[in-house]
N, CA, C and O atoms as a GROMACS GRO file, in nm:
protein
  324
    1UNK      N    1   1.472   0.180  -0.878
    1UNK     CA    2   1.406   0.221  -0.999
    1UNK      C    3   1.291   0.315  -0.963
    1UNK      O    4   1.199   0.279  -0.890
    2UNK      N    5   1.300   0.428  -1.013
    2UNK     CA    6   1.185   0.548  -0.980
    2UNK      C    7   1.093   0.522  -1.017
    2UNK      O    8   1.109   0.460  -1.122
    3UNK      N    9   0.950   0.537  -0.982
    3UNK     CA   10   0.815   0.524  -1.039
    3UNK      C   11   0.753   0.644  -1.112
    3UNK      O   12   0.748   0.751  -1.051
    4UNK      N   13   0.720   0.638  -1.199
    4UNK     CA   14   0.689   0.767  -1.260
    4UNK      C   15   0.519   0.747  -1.249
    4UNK      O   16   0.474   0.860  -1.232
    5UNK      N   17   0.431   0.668  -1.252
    5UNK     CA   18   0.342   0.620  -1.258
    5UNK      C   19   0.223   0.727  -1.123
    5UNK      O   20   0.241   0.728  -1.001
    6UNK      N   21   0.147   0.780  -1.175
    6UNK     CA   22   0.055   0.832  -1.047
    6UNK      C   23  -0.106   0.771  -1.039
    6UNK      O   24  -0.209   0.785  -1.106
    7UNK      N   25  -0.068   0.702  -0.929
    7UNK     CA   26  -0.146   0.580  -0.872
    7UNK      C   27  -0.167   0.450  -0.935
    7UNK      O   28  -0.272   0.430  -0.996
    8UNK      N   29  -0.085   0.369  -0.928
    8UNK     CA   30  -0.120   0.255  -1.026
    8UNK      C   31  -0.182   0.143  -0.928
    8UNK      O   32  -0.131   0.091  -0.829
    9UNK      N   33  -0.290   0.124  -0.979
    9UNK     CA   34  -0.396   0.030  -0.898
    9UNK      C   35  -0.245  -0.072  -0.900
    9UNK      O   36  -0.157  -0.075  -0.986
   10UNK      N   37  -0.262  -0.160  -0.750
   10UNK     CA   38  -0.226  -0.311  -0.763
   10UNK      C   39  -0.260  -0.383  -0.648
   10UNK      O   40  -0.311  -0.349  -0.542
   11UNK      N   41  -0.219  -0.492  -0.692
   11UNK     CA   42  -0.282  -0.605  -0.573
   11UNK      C   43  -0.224  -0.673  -0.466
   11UNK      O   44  -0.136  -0.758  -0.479
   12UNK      N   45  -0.277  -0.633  -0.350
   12UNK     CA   46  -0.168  -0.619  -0.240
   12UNK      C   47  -0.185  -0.742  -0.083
   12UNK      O   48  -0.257  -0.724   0.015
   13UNK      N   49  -0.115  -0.832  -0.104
   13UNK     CA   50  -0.142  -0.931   0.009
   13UNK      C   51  -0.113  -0.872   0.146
   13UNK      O   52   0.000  -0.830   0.172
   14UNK      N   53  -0.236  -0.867   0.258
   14UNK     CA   54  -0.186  -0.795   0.331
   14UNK      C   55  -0.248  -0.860   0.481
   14UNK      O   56  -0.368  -0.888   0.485
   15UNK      N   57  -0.174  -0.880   0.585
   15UNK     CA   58  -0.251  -0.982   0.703
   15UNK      C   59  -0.302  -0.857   0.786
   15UNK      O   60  -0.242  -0.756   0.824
   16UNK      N   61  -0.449  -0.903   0.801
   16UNK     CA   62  -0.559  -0.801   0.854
   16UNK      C   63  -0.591  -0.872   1.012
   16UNK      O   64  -0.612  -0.994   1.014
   17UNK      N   65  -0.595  -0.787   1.153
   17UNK     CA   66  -0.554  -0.822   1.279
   17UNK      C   67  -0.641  -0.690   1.341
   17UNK      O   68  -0.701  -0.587   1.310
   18UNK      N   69  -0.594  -0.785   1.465
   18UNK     CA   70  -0.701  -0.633   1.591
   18UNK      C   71  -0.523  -0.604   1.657
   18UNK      O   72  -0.426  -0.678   1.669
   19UNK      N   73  -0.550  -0.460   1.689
   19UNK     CA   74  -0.481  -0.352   1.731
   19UNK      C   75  -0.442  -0.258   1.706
   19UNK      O   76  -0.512  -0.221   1.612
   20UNK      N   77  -0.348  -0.160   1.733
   20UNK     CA   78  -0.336  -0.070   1.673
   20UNK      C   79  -0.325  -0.039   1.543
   20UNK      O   80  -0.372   0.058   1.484
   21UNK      N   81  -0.233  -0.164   1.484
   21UNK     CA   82  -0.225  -0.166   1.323
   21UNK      C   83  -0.293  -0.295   1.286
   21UNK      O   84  -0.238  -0.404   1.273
   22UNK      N   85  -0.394  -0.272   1.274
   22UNK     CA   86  -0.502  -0.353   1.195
   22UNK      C   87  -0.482  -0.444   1.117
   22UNK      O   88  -0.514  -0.562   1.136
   23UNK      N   89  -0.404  -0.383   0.983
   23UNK     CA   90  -0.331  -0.424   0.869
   23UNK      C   91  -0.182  -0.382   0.826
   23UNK      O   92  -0.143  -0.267   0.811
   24UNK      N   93  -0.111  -0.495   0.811
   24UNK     CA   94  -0.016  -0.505   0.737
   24UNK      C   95   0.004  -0.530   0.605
   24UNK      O   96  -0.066  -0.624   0.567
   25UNK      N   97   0.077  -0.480   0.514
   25UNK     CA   98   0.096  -0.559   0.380
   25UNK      C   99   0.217  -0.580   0.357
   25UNK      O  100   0.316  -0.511   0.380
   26UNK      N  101   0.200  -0.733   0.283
   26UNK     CA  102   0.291  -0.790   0.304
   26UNK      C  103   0.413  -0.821   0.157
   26UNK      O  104   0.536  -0.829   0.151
   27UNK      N  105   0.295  -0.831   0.046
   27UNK     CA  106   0.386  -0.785  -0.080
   27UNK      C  107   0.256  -0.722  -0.193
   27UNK      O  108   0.133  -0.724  -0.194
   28UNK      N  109   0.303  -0.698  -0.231
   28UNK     CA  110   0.243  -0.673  -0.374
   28UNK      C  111   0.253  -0.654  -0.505
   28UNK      O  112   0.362  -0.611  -0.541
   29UNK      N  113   0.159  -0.676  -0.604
   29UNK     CA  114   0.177  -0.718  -0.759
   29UNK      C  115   0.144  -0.561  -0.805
   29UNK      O  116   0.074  -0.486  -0.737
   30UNK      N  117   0.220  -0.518  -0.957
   30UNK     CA  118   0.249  -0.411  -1.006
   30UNK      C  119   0.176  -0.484  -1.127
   30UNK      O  120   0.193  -0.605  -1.137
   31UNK      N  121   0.083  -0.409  -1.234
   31UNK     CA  122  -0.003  -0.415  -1.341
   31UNK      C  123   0.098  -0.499  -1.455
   31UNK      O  124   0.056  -0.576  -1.541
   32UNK      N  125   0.245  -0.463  -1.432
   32UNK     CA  126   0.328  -0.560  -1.546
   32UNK      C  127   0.356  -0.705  -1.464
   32UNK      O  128   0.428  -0.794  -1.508
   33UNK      N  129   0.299  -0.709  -1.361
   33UNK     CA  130   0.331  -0.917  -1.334
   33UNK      C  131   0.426  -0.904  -1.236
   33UNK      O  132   0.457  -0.997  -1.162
   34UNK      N  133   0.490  -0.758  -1.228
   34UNK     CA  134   0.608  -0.772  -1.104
   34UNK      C  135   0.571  -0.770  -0.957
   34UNK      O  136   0.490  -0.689  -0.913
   35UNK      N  137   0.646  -0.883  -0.863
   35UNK     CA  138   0.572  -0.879  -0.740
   35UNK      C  139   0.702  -0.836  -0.685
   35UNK      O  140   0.821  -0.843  -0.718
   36UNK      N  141   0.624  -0.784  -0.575
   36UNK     CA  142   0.722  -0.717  -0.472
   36UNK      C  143   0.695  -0.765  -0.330
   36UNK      O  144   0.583  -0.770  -0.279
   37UNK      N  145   0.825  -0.806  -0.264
   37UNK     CA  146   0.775  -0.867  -0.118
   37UNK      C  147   0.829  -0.735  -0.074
   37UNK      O  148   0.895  -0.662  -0.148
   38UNK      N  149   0.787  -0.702   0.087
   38UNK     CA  150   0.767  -0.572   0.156
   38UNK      C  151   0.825  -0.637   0.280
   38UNK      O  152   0.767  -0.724   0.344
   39UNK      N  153   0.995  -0.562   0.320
   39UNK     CA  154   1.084  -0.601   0.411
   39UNK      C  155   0.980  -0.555   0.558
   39UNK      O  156   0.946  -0.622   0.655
   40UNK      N  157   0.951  -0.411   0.519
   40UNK     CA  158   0.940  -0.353   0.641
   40UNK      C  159   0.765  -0.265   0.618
   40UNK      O  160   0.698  -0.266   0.515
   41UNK      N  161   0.740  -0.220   0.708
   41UNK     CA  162   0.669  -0.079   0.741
   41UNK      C  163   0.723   0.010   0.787
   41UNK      O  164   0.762   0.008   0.904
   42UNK      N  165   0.738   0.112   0.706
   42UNK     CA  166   0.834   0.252   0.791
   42UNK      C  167   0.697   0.313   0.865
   42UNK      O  168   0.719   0.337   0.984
   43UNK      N  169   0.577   0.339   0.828
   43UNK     CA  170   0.495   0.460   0.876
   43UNK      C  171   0.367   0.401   0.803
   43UNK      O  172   0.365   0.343   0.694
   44UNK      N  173   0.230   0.436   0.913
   44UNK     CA  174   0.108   0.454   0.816
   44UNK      C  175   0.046   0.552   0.894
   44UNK      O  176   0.069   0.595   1.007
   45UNK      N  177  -0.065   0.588   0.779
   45UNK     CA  178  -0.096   0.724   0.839
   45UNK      C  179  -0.255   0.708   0.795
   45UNK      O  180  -0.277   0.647   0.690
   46UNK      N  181  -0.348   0.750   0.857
   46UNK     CA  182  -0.511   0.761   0.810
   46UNK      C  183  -0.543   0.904   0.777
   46UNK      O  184  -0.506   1.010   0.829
   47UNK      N  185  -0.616   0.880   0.685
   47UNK     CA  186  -0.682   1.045   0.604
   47UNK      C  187  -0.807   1.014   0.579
   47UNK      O  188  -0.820   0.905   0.524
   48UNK      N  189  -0.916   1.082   0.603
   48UNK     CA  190  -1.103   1.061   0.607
   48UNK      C  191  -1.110   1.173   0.433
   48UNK      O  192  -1.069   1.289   0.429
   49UNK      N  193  -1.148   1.126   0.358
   49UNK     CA  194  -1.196   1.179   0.239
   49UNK      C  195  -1.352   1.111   0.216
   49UNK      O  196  -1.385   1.000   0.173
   50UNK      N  197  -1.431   1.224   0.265
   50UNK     CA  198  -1.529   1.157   0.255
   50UNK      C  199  -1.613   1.094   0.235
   50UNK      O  200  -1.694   1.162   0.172
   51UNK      N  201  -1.654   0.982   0.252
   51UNK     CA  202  -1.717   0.856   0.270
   51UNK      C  203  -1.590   0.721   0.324
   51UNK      O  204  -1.610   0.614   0.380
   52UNK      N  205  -1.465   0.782   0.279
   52UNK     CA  206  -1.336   0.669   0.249
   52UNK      C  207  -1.265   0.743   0.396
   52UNK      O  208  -1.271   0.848   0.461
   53UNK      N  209  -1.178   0.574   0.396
   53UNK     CA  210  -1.090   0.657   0.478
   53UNK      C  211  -0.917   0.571   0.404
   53UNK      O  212  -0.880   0.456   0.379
   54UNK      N  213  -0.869   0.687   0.396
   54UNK     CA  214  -0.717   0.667   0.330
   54UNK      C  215  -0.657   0.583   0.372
   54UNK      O  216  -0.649   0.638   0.482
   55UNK      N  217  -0.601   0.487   0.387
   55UNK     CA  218  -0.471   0.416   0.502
   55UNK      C  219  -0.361   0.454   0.407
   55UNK      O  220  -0.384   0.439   0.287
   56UNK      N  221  -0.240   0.503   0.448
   56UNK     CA  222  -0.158   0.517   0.365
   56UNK      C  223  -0.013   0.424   0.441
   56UNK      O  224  -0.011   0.402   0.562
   57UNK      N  225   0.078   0.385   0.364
   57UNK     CA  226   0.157   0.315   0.409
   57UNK      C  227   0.301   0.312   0.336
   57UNK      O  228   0.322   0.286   0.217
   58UNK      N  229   0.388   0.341   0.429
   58UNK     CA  230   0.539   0.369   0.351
   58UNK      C  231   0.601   0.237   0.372
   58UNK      O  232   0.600   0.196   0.488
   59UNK      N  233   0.660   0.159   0.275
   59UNK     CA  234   0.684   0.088   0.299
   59UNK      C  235   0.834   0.032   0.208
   59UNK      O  236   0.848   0.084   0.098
   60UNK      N  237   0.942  -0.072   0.255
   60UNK     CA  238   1.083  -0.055   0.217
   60UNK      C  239   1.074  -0.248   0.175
   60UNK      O  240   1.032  -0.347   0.234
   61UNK      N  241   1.140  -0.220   0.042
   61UNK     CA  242   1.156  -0.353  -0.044
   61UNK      C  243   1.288  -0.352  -0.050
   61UNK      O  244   1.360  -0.268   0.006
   62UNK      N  245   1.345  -0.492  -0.153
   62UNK     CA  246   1.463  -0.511  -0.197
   62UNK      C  247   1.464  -0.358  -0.330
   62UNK      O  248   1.569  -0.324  -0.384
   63UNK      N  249   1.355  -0.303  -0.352
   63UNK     CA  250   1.357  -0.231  -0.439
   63UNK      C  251   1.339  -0.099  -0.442
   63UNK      O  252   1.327  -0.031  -0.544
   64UNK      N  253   1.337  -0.062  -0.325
   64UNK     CA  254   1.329   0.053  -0.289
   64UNK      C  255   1.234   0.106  -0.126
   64UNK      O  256   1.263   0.054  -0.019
   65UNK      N  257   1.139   0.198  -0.138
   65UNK     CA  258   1.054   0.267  -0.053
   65UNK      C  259   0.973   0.336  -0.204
   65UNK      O  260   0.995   0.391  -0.312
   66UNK      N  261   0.830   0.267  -0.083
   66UNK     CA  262   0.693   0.238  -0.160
   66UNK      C  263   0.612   0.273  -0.076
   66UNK      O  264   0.612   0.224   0.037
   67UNK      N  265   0.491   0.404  -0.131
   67UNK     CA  266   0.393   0.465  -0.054
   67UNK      C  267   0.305   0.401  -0.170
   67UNK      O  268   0.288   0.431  -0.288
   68UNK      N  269   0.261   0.308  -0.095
   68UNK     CA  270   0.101   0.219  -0.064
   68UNK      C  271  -0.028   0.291   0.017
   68UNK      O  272  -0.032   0.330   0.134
   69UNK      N  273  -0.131   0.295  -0.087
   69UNK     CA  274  -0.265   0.389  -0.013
   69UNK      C  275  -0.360   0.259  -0.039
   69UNK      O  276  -0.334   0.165  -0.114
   70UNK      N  277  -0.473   0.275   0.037
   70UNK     CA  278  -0.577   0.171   0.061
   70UNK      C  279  -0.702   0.261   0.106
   70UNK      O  280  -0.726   0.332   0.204
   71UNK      N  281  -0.768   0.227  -0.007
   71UNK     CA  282  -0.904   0.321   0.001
   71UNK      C  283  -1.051   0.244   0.099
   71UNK      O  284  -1.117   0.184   0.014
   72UNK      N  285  -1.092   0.235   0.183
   72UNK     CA  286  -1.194   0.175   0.255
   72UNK      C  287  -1.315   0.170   0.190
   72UNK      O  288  -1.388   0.074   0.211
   73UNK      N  289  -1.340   0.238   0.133
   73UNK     CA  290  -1.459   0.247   0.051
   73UNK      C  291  -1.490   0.173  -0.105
   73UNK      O  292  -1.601   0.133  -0.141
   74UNK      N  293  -1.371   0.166  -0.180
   74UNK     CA  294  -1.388   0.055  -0.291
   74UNK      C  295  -1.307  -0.048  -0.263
   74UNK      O  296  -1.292  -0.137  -0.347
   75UNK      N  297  -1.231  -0.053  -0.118
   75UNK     CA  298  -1.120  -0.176  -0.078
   75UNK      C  299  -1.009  -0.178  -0.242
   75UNK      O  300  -0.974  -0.267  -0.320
   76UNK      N  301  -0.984  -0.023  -0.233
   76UNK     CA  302  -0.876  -0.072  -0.375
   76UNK      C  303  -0.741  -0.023  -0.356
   76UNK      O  304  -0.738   0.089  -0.306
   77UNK      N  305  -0.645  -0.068  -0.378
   77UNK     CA  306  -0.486  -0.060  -0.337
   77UNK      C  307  -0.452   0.033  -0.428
   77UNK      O  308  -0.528   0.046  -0.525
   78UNK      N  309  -0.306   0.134  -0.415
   78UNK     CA  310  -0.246   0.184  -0.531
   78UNK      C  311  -0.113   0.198  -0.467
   78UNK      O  312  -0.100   0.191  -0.345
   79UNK      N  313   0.012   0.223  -0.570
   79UNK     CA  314   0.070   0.283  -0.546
   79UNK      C  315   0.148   0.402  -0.602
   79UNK      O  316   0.185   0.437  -0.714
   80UNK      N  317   0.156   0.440  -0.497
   80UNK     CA  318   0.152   0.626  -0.524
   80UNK      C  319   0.272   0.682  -0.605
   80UNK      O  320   0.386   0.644  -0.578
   81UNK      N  321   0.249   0.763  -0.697
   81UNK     CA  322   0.346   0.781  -0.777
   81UNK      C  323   0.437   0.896  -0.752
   81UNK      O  324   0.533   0.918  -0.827
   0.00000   0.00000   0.00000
């Protein structure tokens, strides 16, 4: 199902660790109640917008592939539309 949606805040369970990848996420809730568990991580990538720093994260469900961003500066999740 395509997302037409550009950036929809949601809320994202995610296990936070020391090493290279810091953080994982592990599923997350969509503003209508739908949760999504997260098979895999294909890719994350960091971007510095200043004061923030981007984490961005591609990531593969029963429902598709989902680019997940995580802002450091208000600690707020979206996903990218």
């Amino acid at each position: 199902m395509p997302n037409n949606t550009k950036n929809e805040q949601v809320e994202v369970m995610a296990l936070f660790t020391y090493g290279n990848n810091p953080c994982e996420p592990l599923r997350f809730k969509r503003v209508d109640g739908r949760e999504i568990k997260i098979n895999s991580v294909e890719s994350t990538q960091v971007k510095f917008s200043g004061d923030a720093t981007i984490h961005k994260f591609v990531v593969n469900s029963t429902k598709g592939r989902h680019t997940l961003l995580f802002n450091s500066a208000d600690l707020r999740w979206s996903l990218a539309g």
